[in-house]
C-alpha atoms as a printed R data frame, in Angstrom:
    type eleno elety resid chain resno       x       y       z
1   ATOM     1    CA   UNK     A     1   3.548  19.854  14.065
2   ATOM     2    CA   UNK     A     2   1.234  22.158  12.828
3   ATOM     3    CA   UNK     A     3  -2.392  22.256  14.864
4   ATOM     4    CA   UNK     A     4  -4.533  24.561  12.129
5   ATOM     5    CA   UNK     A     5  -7.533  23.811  10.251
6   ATOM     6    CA   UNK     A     6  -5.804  23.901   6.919
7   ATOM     7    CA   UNK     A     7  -3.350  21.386   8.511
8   ATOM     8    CA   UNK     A     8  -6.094  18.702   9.119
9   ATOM     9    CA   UNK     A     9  -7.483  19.435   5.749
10  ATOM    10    CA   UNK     A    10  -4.035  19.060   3.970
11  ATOM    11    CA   UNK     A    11  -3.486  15.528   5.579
12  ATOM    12    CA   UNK     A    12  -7.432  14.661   5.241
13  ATOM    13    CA   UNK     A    13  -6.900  15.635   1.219
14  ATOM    14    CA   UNK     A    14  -3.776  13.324   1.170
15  ATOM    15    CA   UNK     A    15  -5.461  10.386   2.695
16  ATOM    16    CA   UNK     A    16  -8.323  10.720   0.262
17  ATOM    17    CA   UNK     A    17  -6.032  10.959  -2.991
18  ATOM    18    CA   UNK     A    18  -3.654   7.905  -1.296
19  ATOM    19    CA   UNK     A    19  -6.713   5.998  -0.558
20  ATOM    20    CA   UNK     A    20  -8.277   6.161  -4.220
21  ATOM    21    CA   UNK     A    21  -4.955   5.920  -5.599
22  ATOM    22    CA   UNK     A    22  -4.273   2.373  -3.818
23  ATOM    23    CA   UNK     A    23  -7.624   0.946  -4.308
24  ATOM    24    CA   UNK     A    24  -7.086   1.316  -8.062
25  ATOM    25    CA   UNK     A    25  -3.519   0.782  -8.934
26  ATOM    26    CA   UNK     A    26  -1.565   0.402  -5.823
27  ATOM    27    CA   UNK     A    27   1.052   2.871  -4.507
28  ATOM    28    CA   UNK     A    28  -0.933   5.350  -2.041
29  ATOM    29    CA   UNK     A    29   1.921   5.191   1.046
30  ATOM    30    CA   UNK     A    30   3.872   6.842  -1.739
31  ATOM    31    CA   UNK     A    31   1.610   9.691  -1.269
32  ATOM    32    CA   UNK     A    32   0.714   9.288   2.381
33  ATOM    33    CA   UNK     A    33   4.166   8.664   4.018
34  ATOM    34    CA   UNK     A    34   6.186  11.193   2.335
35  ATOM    35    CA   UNK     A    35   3.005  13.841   3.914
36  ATOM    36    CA   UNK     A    36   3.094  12.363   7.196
37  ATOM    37    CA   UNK     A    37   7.322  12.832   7.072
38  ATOM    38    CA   UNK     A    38   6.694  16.273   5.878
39  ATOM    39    CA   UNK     A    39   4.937  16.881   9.304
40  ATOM    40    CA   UNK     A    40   8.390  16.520  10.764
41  ATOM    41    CA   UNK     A    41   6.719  13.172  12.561
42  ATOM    42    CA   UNK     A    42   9.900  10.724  13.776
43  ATOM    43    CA   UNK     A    43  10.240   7.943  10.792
44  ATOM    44    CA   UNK     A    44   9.274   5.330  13.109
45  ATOM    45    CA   UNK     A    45   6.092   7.345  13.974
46  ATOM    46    CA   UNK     A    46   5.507   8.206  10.699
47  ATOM    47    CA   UNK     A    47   5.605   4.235   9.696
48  ATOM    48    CA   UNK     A    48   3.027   3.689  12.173
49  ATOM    49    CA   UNK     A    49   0.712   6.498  11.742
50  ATOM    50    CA   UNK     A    50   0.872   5.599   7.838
51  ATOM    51    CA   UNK     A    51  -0.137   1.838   8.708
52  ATOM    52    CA   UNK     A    52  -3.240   3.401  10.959
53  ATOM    53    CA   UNK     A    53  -4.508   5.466   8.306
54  ATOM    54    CA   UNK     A    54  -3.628   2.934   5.247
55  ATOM    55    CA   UNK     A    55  -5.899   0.169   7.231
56  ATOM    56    CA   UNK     A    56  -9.135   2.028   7.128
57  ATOM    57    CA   UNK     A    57  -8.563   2.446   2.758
58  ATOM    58    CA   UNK     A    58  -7.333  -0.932   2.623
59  ATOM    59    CA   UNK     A    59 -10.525  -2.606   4.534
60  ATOM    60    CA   UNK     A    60 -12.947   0.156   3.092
61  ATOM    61    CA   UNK     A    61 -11.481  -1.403  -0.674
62  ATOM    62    CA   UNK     A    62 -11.330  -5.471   0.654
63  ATOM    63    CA   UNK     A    63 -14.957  -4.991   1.465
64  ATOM    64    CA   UNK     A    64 -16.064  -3.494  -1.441
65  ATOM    65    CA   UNK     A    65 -14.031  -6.499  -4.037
66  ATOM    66    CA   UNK     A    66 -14.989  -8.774  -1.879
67  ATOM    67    CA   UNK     A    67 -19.394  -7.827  -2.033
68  ATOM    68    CA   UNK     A    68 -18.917  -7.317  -5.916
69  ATOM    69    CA   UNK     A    69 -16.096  -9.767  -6.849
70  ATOM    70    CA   UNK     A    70 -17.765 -12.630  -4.931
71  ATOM    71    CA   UNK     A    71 -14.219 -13.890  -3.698
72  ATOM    72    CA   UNK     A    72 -13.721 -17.067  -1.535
73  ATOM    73    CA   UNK     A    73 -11.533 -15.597   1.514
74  ATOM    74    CA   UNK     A    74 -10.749 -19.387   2.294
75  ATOM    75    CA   UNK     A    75  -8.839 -19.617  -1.125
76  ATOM    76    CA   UNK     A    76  -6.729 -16.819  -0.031
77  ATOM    77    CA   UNK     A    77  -6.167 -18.207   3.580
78  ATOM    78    CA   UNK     A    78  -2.754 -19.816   3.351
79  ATOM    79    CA   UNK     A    79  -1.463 -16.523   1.670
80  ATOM    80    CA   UNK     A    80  -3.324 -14.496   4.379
81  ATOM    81    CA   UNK     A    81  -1.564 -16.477   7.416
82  ATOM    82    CA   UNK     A    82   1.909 -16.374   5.888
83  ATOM    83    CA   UNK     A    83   1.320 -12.447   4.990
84  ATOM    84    CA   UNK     A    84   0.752 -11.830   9.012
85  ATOM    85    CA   UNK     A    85   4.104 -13.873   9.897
86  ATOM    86    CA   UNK     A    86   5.985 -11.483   6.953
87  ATOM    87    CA   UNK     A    87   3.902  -8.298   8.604
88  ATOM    88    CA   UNK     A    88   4.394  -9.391  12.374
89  ATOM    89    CA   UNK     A    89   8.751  -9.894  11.633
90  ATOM    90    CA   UNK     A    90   9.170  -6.527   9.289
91  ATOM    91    CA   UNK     A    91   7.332  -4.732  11.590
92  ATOM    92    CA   UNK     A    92   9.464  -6.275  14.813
93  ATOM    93    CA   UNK     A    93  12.715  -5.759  13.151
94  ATOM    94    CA   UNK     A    94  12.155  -2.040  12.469
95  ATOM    95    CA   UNK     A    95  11.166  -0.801  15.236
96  ATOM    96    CA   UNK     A    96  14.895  -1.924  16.377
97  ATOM    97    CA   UNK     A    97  16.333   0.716  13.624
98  ATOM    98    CA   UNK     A    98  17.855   4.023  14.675
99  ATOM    99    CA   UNK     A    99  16.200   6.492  13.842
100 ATOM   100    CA   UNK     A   100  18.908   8.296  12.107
101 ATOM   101    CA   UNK     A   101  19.646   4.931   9.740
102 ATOM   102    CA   UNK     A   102  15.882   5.198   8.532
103 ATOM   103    CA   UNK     A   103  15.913   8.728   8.045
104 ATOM   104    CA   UNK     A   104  18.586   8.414   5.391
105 ATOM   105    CA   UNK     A   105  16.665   4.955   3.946
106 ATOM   106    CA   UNK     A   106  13.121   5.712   3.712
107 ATOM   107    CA   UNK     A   107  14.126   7.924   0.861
108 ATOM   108    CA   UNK     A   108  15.928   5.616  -1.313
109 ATOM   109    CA   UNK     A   109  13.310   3.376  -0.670
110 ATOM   110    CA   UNK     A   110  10.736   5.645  -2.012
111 ATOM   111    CA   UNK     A   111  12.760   6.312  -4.763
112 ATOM   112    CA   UNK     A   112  13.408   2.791  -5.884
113 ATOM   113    CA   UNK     A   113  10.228   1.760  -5.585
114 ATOM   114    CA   UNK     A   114   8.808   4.859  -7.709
115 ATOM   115    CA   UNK     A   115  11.222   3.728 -10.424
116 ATOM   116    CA   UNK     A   116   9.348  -0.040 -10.204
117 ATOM   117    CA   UNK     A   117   6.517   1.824 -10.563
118 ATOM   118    CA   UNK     A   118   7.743   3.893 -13.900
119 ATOM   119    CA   UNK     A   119   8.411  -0.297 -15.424
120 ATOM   120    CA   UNK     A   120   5.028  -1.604 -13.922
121 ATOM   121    CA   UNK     A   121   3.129  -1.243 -17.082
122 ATOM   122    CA   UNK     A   122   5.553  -2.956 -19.456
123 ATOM   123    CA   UNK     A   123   6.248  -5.605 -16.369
124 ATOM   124    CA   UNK     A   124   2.647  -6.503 -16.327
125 ATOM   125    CA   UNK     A   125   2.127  -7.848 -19.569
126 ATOM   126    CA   UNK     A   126   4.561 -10.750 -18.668
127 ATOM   127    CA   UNK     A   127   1.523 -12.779 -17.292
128 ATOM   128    CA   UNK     A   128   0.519 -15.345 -19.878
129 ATOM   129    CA   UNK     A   129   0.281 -18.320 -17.824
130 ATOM   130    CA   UNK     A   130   0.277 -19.472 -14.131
131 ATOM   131    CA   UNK     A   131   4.392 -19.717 -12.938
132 ATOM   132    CA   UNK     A   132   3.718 -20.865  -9.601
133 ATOM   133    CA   UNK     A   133   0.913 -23.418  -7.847
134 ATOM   134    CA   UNK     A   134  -1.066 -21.364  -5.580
135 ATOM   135    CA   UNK     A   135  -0.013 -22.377  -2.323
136 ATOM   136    CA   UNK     A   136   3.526 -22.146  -2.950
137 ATOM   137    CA   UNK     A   137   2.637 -18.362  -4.336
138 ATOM   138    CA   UNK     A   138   0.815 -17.445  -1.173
139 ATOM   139    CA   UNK     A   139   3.529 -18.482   1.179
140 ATOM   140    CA   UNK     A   140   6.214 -16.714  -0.677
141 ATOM   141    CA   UNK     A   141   4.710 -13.660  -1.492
142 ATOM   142    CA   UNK     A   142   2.919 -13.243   1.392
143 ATOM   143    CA   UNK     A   143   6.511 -14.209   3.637
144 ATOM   144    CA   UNK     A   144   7.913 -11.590   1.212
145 ATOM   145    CA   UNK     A   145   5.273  -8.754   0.585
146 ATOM   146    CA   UNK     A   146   4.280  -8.976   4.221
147 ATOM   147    CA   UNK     A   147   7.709  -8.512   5.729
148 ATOM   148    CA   UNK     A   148   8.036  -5.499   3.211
149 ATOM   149    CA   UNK     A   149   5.108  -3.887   4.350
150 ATOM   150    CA   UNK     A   150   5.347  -4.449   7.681
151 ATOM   151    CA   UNK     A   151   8.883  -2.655   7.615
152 ATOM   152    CA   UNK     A   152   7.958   0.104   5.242
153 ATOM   153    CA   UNK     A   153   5.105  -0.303   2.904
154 ATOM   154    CA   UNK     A   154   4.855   2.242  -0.294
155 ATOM   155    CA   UNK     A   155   4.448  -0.009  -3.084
156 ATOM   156    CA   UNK     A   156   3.228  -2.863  -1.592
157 ATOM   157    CA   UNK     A   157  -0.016  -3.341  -3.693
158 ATOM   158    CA   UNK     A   158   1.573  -2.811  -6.826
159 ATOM   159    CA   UNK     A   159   4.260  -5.593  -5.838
160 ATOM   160    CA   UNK     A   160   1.220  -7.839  -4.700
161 ATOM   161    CA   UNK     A   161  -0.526  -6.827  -8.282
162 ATOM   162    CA   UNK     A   162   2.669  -7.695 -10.346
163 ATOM   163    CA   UNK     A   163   3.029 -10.867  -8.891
164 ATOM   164    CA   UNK     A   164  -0.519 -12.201  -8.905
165 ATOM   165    CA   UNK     A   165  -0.600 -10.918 -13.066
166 ATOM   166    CA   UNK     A   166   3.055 -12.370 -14.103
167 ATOM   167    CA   UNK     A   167   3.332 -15.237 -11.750
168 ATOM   168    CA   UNK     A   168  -0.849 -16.200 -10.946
169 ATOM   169    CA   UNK     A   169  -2.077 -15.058 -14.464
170 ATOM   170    CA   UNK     A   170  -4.546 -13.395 -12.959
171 ATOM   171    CA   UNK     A   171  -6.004 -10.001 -15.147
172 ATOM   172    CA   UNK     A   172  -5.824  -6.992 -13.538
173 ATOM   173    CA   UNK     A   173  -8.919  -6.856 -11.426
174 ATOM   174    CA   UNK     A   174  -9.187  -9.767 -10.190
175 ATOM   175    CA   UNK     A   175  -5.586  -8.977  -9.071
176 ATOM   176    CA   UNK     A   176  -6.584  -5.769  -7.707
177 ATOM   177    CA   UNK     A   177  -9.170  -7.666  -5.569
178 ATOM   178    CA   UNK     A   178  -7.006 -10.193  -4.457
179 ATOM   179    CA   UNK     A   179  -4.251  -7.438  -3.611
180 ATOM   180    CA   UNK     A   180  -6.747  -5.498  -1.491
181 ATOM   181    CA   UNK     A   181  -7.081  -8.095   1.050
182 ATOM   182    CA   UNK     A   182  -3.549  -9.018   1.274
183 ATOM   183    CA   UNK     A   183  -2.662  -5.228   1.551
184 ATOM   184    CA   UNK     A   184  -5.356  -5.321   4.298
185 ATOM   185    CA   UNK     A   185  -3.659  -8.598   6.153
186 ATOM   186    CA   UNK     A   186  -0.407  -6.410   6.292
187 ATOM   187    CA   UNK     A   187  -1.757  -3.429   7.115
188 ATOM   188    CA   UNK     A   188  -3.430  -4.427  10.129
189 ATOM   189    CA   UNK     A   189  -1.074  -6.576  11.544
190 ATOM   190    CA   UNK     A   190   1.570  -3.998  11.146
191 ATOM   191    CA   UNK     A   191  -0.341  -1.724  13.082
192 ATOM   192    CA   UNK     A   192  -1.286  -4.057  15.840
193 ATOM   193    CA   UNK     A   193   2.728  -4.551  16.443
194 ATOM   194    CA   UNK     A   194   3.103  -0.788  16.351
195 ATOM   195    CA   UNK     A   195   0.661   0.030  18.927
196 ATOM   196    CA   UNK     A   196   2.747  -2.090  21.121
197 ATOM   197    CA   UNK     A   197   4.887   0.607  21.224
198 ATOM   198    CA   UNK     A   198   2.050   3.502  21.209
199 ATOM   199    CA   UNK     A   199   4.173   4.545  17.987
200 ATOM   200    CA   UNK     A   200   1.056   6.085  15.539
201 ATOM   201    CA   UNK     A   201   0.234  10.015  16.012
202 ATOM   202    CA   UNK     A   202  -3.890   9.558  16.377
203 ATOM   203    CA   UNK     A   203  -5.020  12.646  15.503
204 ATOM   204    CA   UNK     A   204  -2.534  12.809  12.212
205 ATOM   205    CA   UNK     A   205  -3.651   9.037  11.683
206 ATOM   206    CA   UNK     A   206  -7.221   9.605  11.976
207 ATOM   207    CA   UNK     A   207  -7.617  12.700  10.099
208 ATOM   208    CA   UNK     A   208  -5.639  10.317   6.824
209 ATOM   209    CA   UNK     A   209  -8.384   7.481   7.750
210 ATOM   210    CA   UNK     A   210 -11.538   9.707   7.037
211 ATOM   211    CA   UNK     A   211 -10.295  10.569   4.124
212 ATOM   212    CA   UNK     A   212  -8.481   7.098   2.907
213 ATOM   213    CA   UNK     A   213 -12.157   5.687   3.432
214 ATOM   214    CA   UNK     A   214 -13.853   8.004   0.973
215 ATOM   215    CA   UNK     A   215 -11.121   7.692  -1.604
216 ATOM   216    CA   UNK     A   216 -10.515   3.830  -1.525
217 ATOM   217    CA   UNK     A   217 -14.556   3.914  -1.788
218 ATOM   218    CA   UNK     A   218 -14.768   5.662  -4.929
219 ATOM   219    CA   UNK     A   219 -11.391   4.572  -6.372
220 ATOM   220    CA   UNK     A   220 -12.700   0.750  -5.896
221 ATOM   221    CA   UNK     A   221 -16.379   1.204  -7.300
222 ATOM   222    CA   UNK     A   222 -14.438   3.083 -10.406
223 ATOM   223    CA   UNK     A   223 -12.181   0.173 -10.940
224 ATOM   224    CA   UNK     A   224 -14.979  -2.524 -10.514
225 ATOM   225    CA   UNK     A   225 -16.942  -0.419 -13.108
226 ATOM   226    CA   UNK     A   226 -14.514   0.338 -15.630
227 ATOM   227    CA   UNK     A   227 -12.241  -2.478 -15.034
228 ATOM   228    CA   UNK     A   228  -9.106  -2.471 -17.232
229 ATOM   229    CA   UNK     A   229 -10.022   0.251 -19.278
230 ATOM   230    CA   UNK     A   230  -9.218   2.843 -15.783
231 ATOM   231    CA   UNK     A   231  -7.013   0.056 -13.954
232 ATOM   232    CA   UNK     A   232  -4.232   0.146 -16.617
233 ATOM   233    CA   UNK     A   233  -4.074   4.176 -18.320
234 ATOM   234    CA   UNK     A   234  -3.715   5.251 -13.962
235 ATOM   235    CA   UNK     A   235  -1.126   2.736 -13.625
236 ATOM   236    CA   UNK     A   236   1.294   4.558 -16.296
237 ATOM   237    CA   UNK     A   237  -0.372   8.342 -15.175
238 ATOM   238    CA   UNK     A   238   0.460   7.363 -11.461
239 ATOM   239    CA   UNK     A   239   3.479   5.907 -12.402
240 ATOM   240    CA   UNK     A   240   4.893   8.893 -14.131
241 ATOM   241    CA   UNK     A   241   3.530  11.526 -11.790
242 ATOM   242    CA   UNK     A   242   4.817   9.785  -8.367
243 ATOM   243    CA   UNK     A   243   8.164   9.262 -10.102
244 ATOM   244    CA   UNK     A   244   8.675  12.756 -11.215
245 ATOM   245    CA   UNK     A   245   7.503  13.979  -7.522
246 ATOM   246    CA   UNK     A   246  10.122  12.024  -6.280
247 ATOM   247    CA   UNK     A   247  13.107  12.846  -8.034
248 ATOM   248    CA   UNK     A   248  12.282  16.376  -8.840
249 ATOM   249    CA   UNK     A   249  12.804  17.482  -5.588
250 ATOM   250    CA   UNK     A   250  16.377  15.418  -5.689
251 ATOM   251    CA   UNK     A   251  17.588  16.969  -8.825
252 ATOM   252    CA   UNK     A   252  16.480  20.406  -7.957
């Protein structure tokens, strides 16, 4: 990989627009992992390196919703515990992959889940009323979202958001909130199987965190400012704009 300034400050830039991107609507790995692949990092060290950097945005935005949302982290517990057993297993079983099988399905992934986000807007106005009691929610979702994160993780908050508007009822920041910490439960927990392995590149990782934490910090005060009114015109702007960076390069 490349070791010059302009390098650091690419992958510093990324982390920052990832970071403010996720804290808002959900969706930064779709930024950060497809920079960190671009580095010509292995996937399963890109994976890794992704979760390092993605946990310093996703605790700089939990901390922020949680001192100006006033939310009960014990009301969230059962989902938190069964999002660490999803994390813990997704990030187990794919660090058994070859590498050559993920090379060819980290794009489709990224694809398909750009495409969910292209729907997201029009699929978010399906919550009207509570679908699910809580506690069942939180262990299915988190069983669910967690094991998806843990084995590749673009998306992840805006799967967390959908299913806490259509199936909780819950408006869109208070579901941002909520999302945050779950995204945060994942996050870390992937990253604490990874190092198992020593997977993450530091420096790569590191240089992403500094600027993850600046840009979930200003993404989250935005959205806890402006509420709705920023929340849902950047979900159909990110929507559109990661989507057509996705499959423009495909159809080129």
């Amino acid at each position: 990989m490349a070791d010059s300034p302009l390098f650091f400050f690419a992958l510093f830039g990324a982390g920052a627009l990832a970071g403010f991107v996720d804290s808002i609507a959900g969706g930064g790995g779709l930024i950060s992992l497809p920079a960190l692949l671009a580095t010509g990092m292995p996937p399963i060290q890109a994976l890794a390196t992704n979760k390092l950097q993605s946990s310093f945005g996703s605790f700089t935005a939990s901390l922020n919703y949680v001192r100006h949302q006033g939310l009960l982290l014990k009301d969230m517990r059962t989902g938190i515990l069964f999002t660490f057993f999803g994390a813990a297993t997704g990030t187990t079983l794919v660090q058994f992959m070859e590498a050559s099988f993920l090379k060819g399905i980290i794009p489709v992934l990224l694809i398909v889940t750009a495409v969910f986000f292209l729907l997201q807007p029009r699929l978010m106005a399906l919550g009207k009323k509570q679908l699910l009691p809580t506690h069942v929610f939180q262990v299915v979702a988190g069983l669910a979202l967690g094991f998806y994160d843990g084995f590749f993780g673009p998306g992840t908050g805006s799967f967390w958001m959908l299913a806490l508007v259509a199936l909780q009822a819950k408006d869109l920041l208070a579901a941002t909130a909520r999302t945050k910490i779950y995204n945060f439960t994942s996050n870390i927990t992937a990253l604490t199987f990874f190092l198992i392995t020593g997977a993450p590149n530091w420096l790569a990782g590191f240089c992403m965190a500094m600027g993850q934490v600046l840009g979930a910090r200003l993404g989250s005060s935005l959205a806890l400012a402006w509420g709705p009114k920023l929340i849902r015109p950047l979900l159909i702007l990110i929507s559109l704009g990661i989507t057509l960076n996705l499959i423009y390069p495909k159809i080129r």
